[in-house]
C-alpha positions in Angstrom: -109.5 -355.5 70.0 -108.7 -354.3 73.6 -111.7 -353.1 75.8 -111.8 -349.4 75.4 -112.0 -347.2 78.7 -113.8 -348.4 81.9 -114.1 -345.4 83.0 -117.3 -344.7 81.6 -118.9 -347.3 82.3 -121.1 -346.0 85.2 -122.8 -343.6 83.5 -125.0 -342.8 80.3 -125.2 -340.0 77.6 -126.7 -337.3 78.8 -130.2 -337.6 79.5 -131.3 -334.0 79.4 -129.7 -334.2 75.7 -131.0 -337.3 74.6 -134.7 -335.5 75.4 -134.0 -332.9 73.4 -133.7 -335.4 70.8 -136.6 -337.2 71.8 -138.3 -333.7 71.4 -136.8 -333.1 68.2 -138.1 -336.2 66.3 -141.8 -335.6 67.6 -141.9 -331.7 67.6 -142.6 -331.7 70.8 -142.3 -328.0 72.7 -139.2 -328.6 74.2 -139.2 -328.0 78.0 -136.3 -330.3 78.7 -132.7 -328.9 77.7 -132.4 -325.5 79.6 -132.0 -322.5 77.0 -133.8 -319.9 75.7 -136.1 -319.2 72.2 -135.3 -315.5 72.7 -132.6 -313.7 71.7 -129.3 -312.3 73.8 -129.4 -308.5 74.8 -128.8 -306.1 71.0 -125.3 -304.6 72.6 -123.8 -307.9 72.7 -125.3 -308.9 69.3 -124.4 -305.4 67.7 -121.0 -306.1 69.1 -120.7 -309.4 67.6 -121.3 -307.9 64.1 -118.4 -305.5 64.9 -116.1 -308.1 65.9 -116.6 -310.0 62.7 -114.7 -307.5 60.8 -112.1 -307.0 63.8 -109.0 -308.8 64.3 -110.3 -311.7 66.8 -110.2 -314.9 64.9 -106.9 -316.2 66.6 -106.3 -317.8 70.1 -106.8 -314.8 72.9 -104.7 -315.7 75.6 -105.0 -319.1 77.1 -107.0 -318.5 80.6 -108.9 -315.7 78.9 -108.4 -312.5 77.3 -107.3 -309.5 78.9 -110.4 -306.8 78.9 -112.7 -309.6 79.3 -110.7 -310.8 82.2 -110.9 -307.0 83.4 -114.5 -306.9 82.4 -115.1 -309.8 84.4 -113.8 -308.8 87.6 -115.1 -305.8 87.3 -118.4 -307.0 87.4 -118.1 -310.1 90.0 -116.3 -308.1 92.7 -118.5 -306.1 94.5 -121.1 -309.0 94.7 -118.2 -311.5 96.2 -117.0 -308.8 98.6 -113.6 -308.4 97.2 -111.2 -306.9 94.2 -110.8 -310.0 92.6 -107.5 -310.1 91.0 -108.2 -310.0 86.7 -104.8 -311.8 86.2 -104.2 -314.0 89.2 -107.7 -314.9 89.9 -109.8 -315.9 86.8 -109.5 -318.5 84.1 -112.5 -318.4 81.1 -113.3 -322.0 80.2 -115.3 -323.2 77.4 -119.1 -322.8 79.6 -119.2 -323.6 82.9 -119.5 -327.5 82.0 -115.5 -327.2 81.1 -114.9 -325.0 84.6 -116.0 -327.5 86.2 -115.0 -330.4 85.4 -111.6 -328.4 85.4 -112.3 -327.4 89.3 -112.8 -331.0 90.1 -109.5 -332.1 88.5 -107.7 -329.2 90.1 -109.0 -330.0 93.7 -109.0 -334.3 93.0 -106.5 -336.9 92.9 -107.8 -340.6 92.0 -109.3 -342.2 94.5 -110.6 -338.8 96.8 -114.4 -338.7 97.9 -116.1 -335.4 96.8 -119.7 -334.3 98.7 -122.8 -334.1 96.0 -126.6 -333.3 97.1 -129.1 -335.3 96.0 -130.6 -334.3 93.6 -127.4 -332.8 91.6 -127.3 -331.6 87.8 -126.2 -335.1 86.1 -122.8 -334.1 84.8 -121.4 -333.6 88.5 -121.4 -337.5 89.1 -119.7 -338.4 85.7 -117.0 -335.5 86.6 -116.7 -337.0 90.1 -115.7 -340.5 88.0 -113.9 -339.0 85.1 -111.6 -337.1 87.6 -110.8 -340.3 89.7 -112.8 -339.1 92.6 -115.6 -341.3 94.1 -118.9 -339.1 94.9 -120.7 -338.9 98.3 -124.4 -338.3 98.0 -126.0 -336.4 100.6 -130.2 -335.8 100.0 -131.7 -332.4 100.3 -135.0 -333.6 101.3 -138.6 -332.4 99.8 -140.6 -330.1 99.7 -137.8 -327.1 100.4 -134.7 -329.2 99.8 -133.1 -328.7 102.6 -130.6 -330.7 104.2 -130.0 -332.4 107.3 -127.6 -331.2 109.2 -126.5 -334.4 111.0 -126.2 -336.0 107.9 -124.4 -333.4 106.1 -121.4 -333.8 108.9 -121.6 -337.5 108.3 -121.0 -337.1 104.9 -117.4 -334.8 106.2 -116.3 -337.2 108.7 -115.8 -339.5 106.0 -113.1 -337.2 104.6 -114.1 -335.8 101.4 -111.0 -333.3 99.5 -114.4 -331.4 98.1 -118.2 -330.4 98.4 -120.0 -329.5 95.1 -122.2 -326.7 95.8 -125.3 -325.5 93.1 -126.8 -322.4 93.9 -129.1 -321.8 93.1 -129.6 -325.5 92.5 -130.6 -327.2 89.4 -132.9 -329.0 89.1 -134.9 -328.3 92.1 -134.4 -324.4 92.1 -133.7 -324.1 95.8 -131.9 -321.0 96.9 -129.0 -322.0 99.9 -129.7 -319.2 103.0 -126.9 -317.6 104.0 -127.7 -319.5 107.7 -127.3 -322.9 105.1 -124.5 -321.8 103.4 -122.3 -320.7 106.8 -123.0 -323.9 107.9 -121.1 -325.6 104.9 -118.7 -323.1 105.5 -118.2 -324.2 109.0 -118.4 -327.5 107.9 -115.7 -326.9 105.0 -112.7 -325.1 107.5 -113.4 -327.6 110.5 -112.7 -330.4 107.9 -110.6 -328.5 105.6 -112.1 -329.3 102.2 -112.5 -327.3 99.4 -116.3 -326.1 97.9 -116.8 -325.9 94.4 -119.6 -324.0 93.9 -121.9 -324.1 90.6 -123.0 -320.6 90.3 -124.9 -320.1 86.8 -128.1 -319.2 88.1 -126.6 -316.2 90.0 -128.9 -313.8 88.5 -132.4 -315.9 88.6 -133.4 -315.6 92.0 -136.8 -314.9 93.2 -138.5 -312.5 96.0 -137.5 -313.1 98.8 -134.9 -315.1 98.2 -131.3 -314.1 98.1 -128.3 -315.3 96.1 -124.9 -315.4 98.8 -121.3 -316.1 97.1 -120.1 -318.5 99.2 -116.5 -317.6 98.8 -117.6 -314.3 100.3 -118.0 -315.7 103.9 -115.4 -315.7 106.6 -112.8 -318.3 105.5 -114.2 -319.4 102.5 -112.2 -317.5 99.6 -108.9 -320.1 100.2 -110.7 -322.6 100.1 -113.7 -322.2 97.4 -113.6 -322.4 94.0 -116.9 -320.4 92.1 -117.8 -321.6 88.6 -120.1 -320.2 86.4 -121.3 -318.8 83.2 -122.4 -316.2 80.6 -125.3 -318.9 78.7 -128.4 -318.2 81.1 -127.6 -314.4 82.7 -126.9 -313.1 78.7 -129.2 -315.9 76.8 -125.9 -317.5 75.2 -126.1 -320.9 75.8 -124.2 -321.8 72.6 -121.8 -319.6 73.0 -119.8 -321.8 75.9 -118.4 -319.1 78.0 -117.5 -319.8 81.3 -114.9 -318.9 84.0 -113.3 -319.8 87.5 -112.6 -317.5 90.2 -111.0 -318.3 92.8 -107.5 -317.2 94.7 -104.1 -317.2 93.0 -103.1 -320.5 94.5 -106.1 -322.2 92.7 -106.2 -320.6 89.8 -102.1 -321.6 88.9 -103.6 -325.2 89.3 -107.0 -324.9 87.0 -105.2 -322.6 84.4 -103.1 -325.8 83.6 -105.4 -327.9 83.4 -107.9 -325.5 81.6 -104.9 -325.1 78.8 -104.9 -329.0 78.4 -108.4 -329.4 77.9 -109.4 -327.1 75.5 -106.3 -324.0 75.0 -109.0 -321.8 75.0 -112.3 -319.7 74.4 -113.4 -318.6 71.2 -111.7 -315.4 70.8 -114.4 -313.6 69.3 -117.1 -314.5 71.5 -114.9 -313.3 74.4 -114.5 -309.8 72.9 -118.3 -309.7 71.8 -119.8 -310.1 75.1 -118.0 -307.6 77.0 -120.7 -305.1 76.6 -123.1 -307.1 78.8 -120.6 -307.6 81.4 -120.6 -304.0 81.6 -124.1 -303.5 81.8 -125.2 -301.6 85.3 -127.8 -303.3 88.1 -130.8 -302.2 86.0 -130.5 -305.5 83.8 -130.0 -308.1 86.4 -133.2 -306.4 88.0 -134.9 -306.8 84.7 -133.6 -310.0 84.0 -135.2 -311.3 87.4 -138.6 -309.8 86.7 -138.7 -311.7 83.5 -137.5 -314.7 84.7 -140.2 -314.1 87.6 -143.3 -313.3 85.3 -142.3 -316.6 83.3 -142.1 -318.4 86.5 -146.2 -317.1 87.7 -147.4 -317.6 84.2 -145.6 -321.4 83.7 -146.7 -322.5 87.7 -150.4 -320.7 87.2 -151.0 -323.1 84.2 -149.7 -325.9 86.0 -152.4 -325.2 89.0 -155.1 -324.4 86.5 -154.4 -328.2 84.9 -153.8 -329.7 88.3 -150.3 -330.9 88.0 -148.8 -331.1 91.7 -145.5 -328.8 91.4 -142.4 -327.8 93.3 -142.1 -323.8 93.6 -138.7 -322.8 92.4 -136.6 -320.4 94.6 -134.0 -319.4 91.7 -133.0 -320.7 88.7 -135.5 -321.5 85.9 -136.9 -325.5 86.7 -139.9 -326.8 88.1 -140.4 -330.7 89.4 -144.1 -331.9 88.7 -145.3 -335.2 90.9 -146.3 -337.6 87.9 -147.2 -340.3 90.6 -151.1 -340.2 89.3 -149.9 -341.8 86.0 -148.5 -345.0 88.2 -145.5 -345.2 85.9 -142.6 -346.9 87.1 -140.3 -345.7 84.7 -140.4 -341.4 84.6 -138.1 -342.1 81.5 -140.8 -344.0 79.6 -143.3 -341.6 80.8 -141.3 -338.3 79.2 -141.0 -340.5 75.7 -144.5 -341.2 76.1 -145.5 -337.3 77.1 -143.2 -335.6 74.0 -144.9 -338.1 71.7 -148.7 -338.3 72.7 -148.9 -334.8 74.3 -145.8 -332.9 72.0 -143.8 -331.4 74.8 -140.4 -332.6 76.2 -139.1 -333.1 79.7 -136.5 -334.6 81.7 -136.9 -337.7 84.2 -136.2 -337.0 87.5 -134.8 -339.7 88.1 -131.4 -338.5 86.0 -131.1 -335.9 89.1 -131.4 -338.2 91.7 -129.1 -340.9 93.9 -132.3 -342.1 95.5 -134.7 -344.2 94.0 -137.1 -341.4 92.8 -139.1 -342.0 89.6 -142.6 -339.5 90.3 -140.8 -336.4 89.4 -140.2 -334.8 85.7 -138.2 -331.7 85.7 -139.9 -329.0 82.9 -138.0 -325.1 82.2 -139.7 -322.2 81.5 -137.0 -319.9 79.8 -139.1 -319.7 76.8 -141.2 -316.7 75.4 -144.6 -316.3 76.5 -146.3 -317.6 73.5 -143.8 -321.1 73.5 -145.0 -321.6 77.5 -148.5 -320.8 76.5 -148.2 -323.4 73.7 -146.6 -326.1 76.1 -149.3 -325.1 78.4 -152.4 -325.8 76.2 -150.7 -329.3 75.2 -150.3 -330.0 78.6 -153.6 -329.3 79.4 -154.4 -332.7 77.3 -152.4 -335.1 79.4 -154.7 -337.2 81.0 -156.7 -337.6 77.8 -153.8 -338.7 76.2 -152.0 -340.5 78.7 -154.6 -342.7 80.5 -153.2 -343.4 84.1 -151.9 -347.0 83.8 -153.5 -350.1 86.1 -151.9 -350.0 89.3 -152.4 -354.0 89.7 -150.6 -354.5 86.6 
C-alpha cells in the first residue's frame, strides 16, 4: 500500500476531545471540552420547533441564507463600527472551526509563515499545516499574557502573509487592550499582513475589561478577517454555526473555498436561530453576569482548596499550576485526575509551543450545581493523588 498523507503527521487527535472521552469512560464531571449542561435561550428553541414543520430541510444558499445573513449584520455592525455589507461581506460556515480553517486557506499559499501566540487553541497549528503554511510562535508570557513587543516585530520581520488573533484568548482568557491590539494593527499595515481574528468569546468578557473588534481600528478592515460563532454567545455548541466577515475582496476568496468544504449550513438551524441574533443589549448584559457569577463561584472553590489559578479576563477557562504534584507529564496527570478524583481537564501542554507541563486548563460553563459537584471532588485531590517523589 502507498503511505497515506504526510501531512498529518505533526500533529495528534484532538486532545481536548480525547478528554472528554477520557471523562466519559470514568464519569468524571467533565471540565475539559468547552460547552454548556444548560439549555440555549426558549426563543430560539421555540423557533426550532416551528421550523420543523416549515420548509427548511434543503440547502439555504451556499455562504448563508439570506435573513440570517441580514440578521447577522444587523447585529455585528454597530459593535465593528461599520454597516457591514449582508451580501458582500459575510459567509456562514459550519462553527467557527470551519471559518477558520477557511480564513487560513483564503489568506495562505503553501509554504507562507502565519504569526500564532503561545499558548493558542490547538486546532490553529494543525490549520497552519493542513493549509501549507508554516506557524510562527510568539509567547504571551505569564501571569497576564502579554506579549513582548520586541518580540512580536521579530516574529513580522520574518515575513509572515498572517497573524492569528484570539480574543478573548482561549485558553488563557486574556482580554487584548485596545493599546495591545493597535499595536498589532500597526504592526499588521507596516508589514502588510493580514489578521485573522478568532472572535467566539465576544460576549464573555469581564469588568473591567473590554472586548475591541480589531477590524474596527484605523486600517484594519482590508486587511482583517473576524471569525466567530453562535455555540458559546447562544449555548449551541452542536449546532456548528459560524461566519466570516470581512470586506468584499475577502469574502469572494472564503466563499469559494467555504462552498468546497462543506456547500453549506444546516438550513434549519440557520433559520431557527435568528431570534437570538435579534435579541437587544439586555442579553449580552445578562449573558456576562452569568458567565461572571460562574467565574467567582468556580475561582472561590479553587482558593478555598488551595489550587494556584490564573484569573480569566474573558472567555470561560481557568489554568491551575499542578507543579505541587511533581508530574512530568500534565497528560498523565488529567488521566489520573478524571479517574481517581472524577473530573476532566485538559493538559496544558496541548496549548502550548513551549515546554510547559504545570498547567491544566478547567471550564466553568456549567450550572451551578455541576461546578459545585466538580468542586467537592476536587476538594479530594491530594488525598487521592499523593504528590509523586521528586528524586524519582
Amino acid at each position: 500500500m502507498q503511505k497515506l498523507s504526510e501531512r498529518t503527521a505533526n500533529f495528534t487527535d484532538s486532545v481536548i476531545r480525547r478528554m472528554t472521552r477520557i471523562s466519559n469512560l470514568h464519569g468524571a464531571v467533565n471540565l475539559s471540552q468547552g460547552f454548556p449542561d444548560f439549555d440555549p435561550p426558549k426563543e430560539i428553541l421555540d423557533r426550532l420547533k416551528e421550523v420543523a414543520d416549515e420548509d427548511y430541510h434543503q440547502y439555504s444558499i451556499t455562504w448563508g441564507a439570506q435573513n440570517f445573513r441580514e440578521a447577522l449584520a444587523e447585529k455585528q455592525s454597530g459593535p465593528m463600527g461599520r454597516n457591514i455589507n449582508p451580501d458582500r461581506e459575510i459567509v456562514v460556515t459550519c462553527g467557527s472551526t470551519e471559518a477558520m480553517m477557511a480564513a487560513m486557506m483564503t489568506v495562505a499559499n503553501p509554504g507562507d509563515k502565519v504569526i500564532v501566540f503561545s499558548p493558542f487553541y490547538e486546532n490553529y497549528g494543525a490549520d497552519a499545516i493542513l493549509s501549507g503554511a508554516e506557524p510562527i510562535y510568539v509567547p504571551l508570557h505569564p501571569p497576564l499574557f502579554q506579549f513582548d513587543k520586541e518580540e512580536l516585530e521579530a516574529a513580522f520581520l520574518k515575513q509572515p502573509k498572517a497573524l492569528i488573533l484570539c480574543n478573548p484568548s482561549n485558553p488563557c482568557g486574556k482580554v487584548f487592550t485596545k493599546e495591545e491590539l493597535t499595536y498589532i494593527a500597526e504592526l499588521a499595515i507596516k508589514y502588510d499582513v493580514y489578521v485573522i481574528a478568532d472572535e467566539v468569546y465576544e460576549h464573555i468578557v469581564y469588568e473591567p475589561h473590554h472586548h475591541t473588534y480589531i477590524a474596527s481600528l484605523p486600517g484594519m478592515w482590508e486587511r482583517t478577517i473576524s471569525c466567530s460563532s453562535l455555540s458559546k454567545t447562544y449555548s449551541i455548541t452542536g449546532w456548528r454555526l459560524g461566519y466570516i466577515i470581512a470586506s468584499a475582496e475577502i469574502i469572494d476568496v472564503a466563499r469559494k473555498v467555504h462552498d468546497f468544504l462543506t456547500v453549506g449550513a444546516a438550513a434549519p438551524l440557520q433559520e431557527a436561530v435568528i431570534p437570538g441574533l435579534k435579541f437587544g443589549p439586555d442579553y449580552y448584559e445578562n449573558l456576562r453576569l452569568k458567565y461572571s457569577r460562574k467565574r467567582e463561584l468556580f475561582l472561590k472553590g479553587l482558593d478555598e482548596i488551595g489550587l494556584v489559578h490564573t484569573i480569566p479576563e474573558g472567555a470561560y477557562y481557568v489554568l491551575v499550576d499542578i507543579k505541587e504534584f511533581h508530574y512530568e507529564s500534565d497528560l498523565e496527570f488529567c488521566e489520573v485526575l478524571a479517574k481517581e478524583v472524577g473530573v476532566g481537564t485538559v493538559p496544558g501542554s496541548s496549548f502550548f509551543k513551549e515546554p510547559v507541563n504545570h498547567l491544566i486548563r478547567f471550564h466553568f460553563a456549567k450550572r451551578d450545581g455541576t461546578l459545585n459537584e466538580a468542586l467537592e471532588r476536587l476538594s479530594q485531590i491530594r488525598k487521592k493523588i499523593p504528590a509523586k517523589s521528586r528524586f524519582l
